[in-house]
Structure formats: C-alpha cells, structure tokens
N, C-alpha and C positions, 0 to 999 in steps of 0.2 A: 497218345497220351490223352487221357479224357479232360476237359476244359475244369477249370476250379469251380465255376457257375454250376456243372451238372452234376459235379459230387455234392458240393452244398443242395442241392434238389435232393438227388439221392438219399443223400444223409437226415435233409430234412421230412421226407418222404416214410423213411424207416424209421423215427421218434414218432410220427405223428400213430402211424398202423402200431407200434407199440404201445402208444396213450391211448388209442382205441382198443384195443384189446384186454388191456389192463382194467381198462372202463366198465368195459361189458361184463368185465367178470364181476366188477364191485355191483351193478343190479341185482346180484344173489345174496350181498354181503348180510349178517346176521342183525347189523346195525345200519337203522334207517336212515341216520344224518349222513354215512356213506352213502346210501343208494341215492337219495337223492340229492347229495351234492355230484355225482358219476352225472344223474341222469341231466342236470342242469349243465355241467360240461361236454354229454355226447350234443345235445339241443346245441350247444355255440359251434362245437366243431362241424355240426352240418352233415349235408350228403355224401362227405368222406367216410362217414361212421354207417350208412345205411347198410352195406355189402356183411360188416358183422352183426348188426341187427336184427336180418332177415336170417342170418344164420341160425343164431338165439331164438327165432321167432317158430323156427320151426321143432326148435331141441331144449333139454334142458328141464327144469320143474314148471309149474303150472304161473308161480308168481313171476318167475324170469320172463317166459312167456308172455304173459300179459303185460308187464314194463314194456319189455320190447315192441311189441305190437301200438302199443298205446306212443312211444316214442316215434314210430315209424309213421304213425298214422298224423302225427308234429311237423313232422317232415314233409308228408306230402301236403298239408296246409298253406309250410311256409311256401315250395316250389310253387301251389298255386297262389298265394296271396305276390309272390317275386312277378311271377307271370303279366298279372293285368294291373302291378301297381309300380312297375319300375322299369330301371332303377332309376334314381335318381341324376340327372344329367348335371353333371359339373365344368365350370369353366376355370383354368388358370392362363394367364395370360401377362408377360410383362408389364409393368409398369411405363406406357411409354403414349409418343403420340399416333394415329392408325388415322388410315381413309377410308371414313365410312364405308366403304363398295369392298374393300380390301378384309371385314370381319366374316364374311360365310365363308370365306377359304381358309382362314385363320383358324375357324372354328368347327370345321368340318369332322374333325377326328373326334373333337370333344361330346357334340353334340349333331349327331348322327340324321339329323332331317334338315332340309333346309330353311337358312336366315332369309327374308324378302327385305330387302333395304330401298326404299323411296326411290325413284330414280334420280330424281331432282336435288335427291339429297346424298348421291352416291359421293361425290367428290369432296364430300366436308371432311372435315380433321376432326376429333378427337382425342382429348388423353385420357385412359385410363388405366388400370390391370386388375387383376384377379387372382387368387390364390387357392383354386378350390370351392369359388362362387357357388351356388348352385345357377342353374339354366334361367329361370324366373329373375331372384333377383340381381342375374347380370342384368339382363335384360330394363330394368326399373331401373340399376343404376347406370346405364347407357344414355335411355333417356333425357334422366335428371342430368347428366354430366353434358350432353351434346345441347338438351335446351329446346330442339323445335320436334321434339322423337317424342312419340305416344305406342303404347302400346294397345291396341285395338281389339274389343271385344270378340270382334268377326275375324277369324281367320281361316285360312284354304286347312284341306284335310292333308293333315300329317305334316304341317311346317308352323314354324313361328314365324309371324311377319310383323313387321313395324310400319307406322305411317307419319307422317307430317302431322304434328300436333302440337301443343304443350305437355308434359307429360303430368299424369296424374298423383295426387299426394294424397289422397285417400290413404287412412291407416290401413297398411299391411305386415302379412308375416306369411312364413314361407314354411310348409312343412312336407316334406321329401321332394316328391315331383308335383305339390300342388303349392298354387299360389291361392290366399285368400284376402278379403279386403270388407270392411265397411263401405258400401255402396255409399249410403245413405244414412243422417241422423237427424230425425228432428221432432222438434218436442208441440204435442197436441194438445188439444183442448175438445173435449164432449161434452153433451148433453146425454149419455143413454139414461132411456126410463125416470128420466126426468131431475136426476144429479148430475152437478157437475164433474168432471172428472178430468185432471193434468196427467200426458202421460209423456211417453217416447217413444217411439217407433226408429228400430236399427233393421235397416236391411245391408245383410251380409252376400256376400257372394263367392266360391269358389271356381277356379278354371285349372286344368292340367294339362301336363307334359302329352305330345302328341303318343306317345308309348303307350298311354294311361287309357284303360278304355270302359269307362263303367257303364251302366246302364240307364243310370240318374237322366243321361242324358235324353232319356225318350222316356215314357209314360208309367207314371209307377200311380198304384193305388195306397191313399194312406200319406202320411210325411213322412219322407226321407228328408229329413230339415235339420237345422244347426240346434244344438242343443248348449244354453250359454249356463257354466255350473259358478263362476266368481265374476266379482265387479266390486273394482275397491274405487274409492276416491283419491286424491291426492296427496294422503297420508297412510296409503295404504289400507287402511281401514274399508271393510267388506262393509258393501250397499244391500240392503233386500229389494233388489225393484221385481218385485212380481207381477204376475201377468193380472191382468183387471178379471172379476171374473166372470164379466161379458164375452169376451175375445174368444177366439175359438183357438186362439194358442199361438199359429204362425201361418204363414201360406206359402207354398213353396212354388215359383215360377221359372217359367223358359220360353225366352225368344227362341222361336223354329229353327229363325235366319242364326241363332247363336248356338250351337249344339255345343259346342264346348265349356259354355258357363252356366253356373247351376243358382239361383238365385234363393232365398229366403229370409221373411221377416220376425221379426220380432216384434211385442209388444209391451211396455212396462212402464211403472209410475213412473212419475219424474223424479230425478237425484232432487236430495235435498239444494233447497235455494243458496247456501251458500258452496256449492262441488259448482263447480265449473271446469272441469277436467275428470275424465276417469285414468288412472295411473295404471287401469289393467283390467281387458274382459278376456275370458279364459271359458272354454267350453270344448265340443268336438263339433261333427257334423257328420254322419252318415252317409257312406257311399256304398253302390251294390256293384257287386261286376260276377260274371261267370263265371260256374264254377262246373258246370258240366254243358258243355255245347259238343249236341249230334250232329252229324253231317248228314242231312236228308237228301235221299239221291232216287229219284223213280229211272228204272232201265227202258229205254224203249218206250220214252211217255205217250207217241200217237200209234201206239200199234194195239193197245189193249185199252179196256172201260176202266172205271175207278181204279185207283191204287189208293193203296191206305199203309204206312207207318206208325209208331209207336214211337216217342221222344218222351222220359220221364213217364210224366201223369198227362200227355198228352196226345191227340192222336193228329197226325196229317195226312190229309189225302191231296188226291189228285182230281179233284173230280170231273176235268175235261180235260180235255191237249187233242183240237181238231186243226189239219192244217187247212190254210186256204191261200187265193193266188200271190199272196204277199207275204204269208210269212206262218206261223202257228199261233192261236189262241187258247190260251189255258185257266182255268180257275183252279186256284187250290183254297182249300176249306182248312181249318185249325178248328180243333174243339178240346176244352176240357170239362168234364163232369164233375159235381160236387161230391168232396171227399179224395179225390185221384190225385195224391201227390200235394195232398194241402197241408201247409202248416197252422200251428195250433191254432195264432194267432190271425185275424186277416189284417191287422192292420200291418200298412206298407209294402203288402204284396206287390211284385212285380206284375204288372198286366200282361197276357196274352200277345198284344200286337206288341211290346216292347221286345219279343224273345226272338225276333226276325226280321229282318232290313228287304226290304223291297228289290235293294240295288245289288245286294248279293246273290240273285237271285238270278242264276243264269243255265241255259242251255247247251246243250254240247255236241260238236259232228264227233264222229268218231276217227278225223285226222285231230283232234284235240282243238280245234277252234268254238269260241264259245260265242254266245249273244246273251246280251242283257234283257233282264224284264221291264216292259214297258209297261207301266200301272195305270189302266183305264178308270177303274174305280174298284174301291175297297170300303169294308163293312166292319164291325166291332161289337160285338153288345154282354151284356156280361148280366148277371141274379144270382142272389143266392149261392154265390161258388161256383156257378156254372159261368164258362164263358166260349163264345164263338166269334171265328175272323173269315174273311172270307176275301181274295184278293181275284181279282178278275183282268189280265194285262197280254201285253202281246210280245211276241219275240222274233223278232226279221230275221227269219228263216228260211230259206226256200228250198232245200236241202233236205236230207233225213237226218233226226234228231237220234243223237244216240243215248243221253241220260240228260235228267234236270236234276240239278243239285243248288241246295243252300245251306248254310248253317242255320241251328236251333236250340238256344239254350235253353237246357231240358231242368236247369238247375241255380241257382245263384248265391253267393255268399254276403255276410255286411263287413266293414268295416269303419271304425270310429278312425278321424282324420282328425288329429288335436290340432287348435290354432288358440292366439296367443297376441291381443294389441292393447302397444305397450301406449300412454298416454295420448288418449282421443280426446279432443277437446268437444265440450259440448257446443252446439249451435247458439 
C-alpha cells in the first residue's frame, strides 16, 4: 500500500508538470496580457519549469523561442544570485528558559555553522524563543535579553561568535542574510572656502551570514557604497538633506582585521533645528559577488618554463615554479589589457587583486595531498584599463608537484541590498 504522504507528492507533482505545461503553451498565446501573466507565473514556479522551457527553446516559432530563452536565461540569474546570497538562515525556538552553552546544539540544524558562546559565560540562563527569527536578529535579540552578550565585529571564518559585552543599540534592520546598522551619527560644523557650513555625517555599515560571500570584502575600484533615496522627520514628512557640494559624496572603508563588514559614510545638511528624530531612512547599498569564477590549474608546474591561461579578459601565467631543498618557489603574474572584458562604465570596477585569494592557492602530489601558498611578497598596479599583479610565495614541498590550482573570478554581478531604520534619534 503506498503511504498517504507519497500519493499527496505524487498527485501534487502531476498538477504542478500540468500548470507547467499549460503555461508554456500560453507564451504563444495571441494575447499579451496571457503571455505575460504565464511568463510571471513560470518566473514563481522556478526550476521545476526549466526541463519544458528548454524544450520550447529549441522548437516551436521564433517569438516562443525567444520568451523561452529570455525566461531561462531568469533562471539562471536567480540560481546564481541563490548561490552567493543565501539563503537566508532562520531560527525558531520555544519560548522558554536555556543554558547559554546548551544554544549551538539547539541550533545546529537551523543554522548550519557554528555558535562560539564565551566560556565564562556558558553556564548562564536565559529565556527566550523564536518563530522563524532570522539568524542576525536572533542573535541581537539574545544579547539584548541575556544583557552582558555583544556581538563582535571580528569574527572566525565561517561561524558566528559572541563575546562578553554590553550589547549594541545602534539602529538596525535586517534584510535576508544581511544585517545593517548606523554606526555612527553626528552632526558637524566647517569652514570650507571660507563659509560656514552645518551638516551630518551617517556612517552605515553592513555584515553577513557566513554562507554570503561577496567581494566588497577585498578591493574594489570606485564606490560600492549605501545609496540613501528617503529621510522623513517625525511626522513623516520627507527631509532634503543633500550632500554639500564640496564632499566628494561618501568613502567607503574596511578594517583588513574585519573582512566581514563593509563600512560607508554619508554626508548631509543638518535636519531642520526643530527634527530631533528621523521616523525613517530608507536607501539600498551595493554588493558584488561572482558570477563566473575559473578554476586555474597548471599540470606539472616544475617540469616546464611559463605557463599562461586565459580567465575572462584576463590572462594568468606561471611564470616560475623552481624547486629547492625546502620546498618549491613560484611566481605567478595576472594581467589585463585595456579594452579585454571591460565594462562601459569604470566606475566601481572590481580590481584585479580582488578576483584571487592568496590562501586558496594550493599545490598538489598526485596522492591528492595539497600545500598551501606561502606569500613572500606581492605587487598591483593598474592605468588607463590596464592592470597587473604579480605574487611571488613558497610552497613546503619536497615531493613532486602534480598541479597548482586556484580559483579566479573571470566575472561579477551587483546587487542592491534594501535596508530600512526605523526612528534614529539625532545626537
């Protein structure tokens, strides 16, 4: 006897390839407000619909054809925007009391890396629960409920950890796997060119889920920066605080020791003398992550002179891998030419050294045991579109090397991250 649970699948399985089917056929339909009300319900139904799509994509008239393809090509978007921006990690959790040391076990299913809880503070009590939290703001509301929990700029790669603090009340809001916050608000006074001038300066900052992996995080060219579109007062009522127009706009910074938070400021007149409270600032902020990373791999790197590869509009070589009685030293070279894979615009190009991690960068016997690259020193320079790296490092080797491989993002996408804080009080 088949279980009730797998006819209900079944059944639900056979409605669905039927509303897809049905769908696809409506992309030919004679009337537009069918076609694209199909093609906005194949887009919700997702990569269940792709297997009839490509079908369509290959058969059919010229306009079918083209829907489809244009649909498909949605899909592959979304799978890589799912990729390097998700998902989203959620916490539900009784309403009850817990021992501090007792929440990474609790929490292990939910939220798939690991909690670091204080040592000192393992044995405390807390009450709280969750229904569908997201990851972030459990985490702030843990804090705020336990009382001596901060959440800490600095954290290990690939976990969330907590330390001994007070925790922070900076205004925040939380959108998917990022948390963002007003760092900083405070209101200025200048002299440029010889007028006075009142203003305010907001530095914003975002951090994300360790799943989330952009590139903001290492060296971009240009601002990758928060972009704020409303600012109302206390009554709702929309501010114009515009940027003075001395200011070069915003600056966008990063502690080294902090790779995971992404900092930028603002600058703008001061709210009128009677707002002593903003009821709402609303904007996005710009993040970049990969969208096409090579695998660069040289076979047999000390047995031949240069090697050279192709990544995008870029080329990498090999241009030594000599061994000696300690281990093998290599330099590899990166270059791009102006014009090779450039976009229209250059502002907020991704840099050169950003498309490649030092630490990924490993050697291989060919029983599959690897060594890491050891970075003696490295070079950058960039003109005119043109740009060169050049990294020079060692690998404890003593062995024969059977390939050097790293990854190389040959390509990158943006994304706007909306964020949303609600009543900041002014300084």
């Amino acid at each position: 006897m088949i279980p009730r649970l797998t006819l209900h699948l079944l059944a639900w399985t056979f409605l669905q390839g039927s509303e897809i089917d049905r769908l696809a056929e409506q992309l030919g339909h004679e009337d537009g407000a069918v076609r694209q009300k199909a093609e906005k319900r194949l887009l919700e139904i997702g990569e269940p619909a792709r297997p009839a799509l490509e079908r369509l994509g290959v058969g059919g008239d010229l306009e079918v054809r083209t829907r489809t393809r244009a649909l498909l090509a949605a899909l592959d978007q979304t799978a890589l925007r799912a990729k390097w921006l998700g998902p989203r990690w959620t916490v539900t959790l009784a309403e009850g009391n817990y021992v501090l040391g007792d929440l990474p076990r609790l929490l292990k299913e939910q939220v798939p890396v690991p909690l670091e809880i204080p040592a000192g503070l393992a044995s405390s009590r807390v009450r709280l629960g969750a229904n569908g939290m997201g990851a972030w703001a459990f985490l702030d509301r843990l804090c705020e409920v336990h009382g001596g929990l901060a959440v800490p700029l600095e954290r290990p790669e690939g976990a969330f950890a907590l330390e001994e603090g007070k925790p922070a009340h900076a205004p925040t809001c939380y959108s998917g796997p990022f948390r963002l916050w007003i760092d900083k608000l405070t209101l200025e006074t200048r002299n440029p060119y010889g007028t006075v001038w009142r203003g305010a300066r907001m530095v914003l900052a975002i951090t994300w889920q360790p799943n989330v992996h952009p590139l903001n995080r290492d060296y971009l060219r240009g601002d990758f920066d928060f972009k704020i579109s409303e600012i109302t007062d206390e009554k709702g009522i929309a501010l114009d605080l515009k940027e003075p127009p001395f200011e070069s706009g915003s600056g966008s910074t990063l502690d080294r020791t902090r790779e995971s938070v992404w900092r930028s400021w603002k600058t703008l007149t001061t709210p009128p003398p009677h707002v002593r409270r903003l009821s709402r600032v609303r904007g996005t902020v710009k993040m970049v992550f990969p969208a096409d990373v090579a695998m660069i791999e040289f076979r047999s790197p000390t047995e031949f002179a240069a090697k050279a590869t192709r990544a995008g509009g870029y080329s990498v070589s090999l241009a030594s891998c000599k061994r000696t009685e300690t281990g093998i030293i290599a330099r590899i070279c990166f270059s791009k030419a102006a014009g090779s894979g450039e976009r229209p615009d250059r502002h907020g190009q991704v840099e050169l050294r950003a498309r490649y991690r030092s630490e990924s960068i490993r050697i291989w016997e060919s029983d599959g045991k690897s060594y890491p690259f050891e970075v003696r020193s490295s070079s950058h320079s960039s003109s005119d579109g043109e740009e060169t790296a050049e990294l020079l490092g060692f690998f404890p080797l003593k062995g024969d090397a059977d390939k050097l491989t790293f990854p190389f993002v040959a390509d990158y996408f943006e994304q706007d991250i909306p964020f949303e804080f609600l009543d900041v009080e002014l300084p």
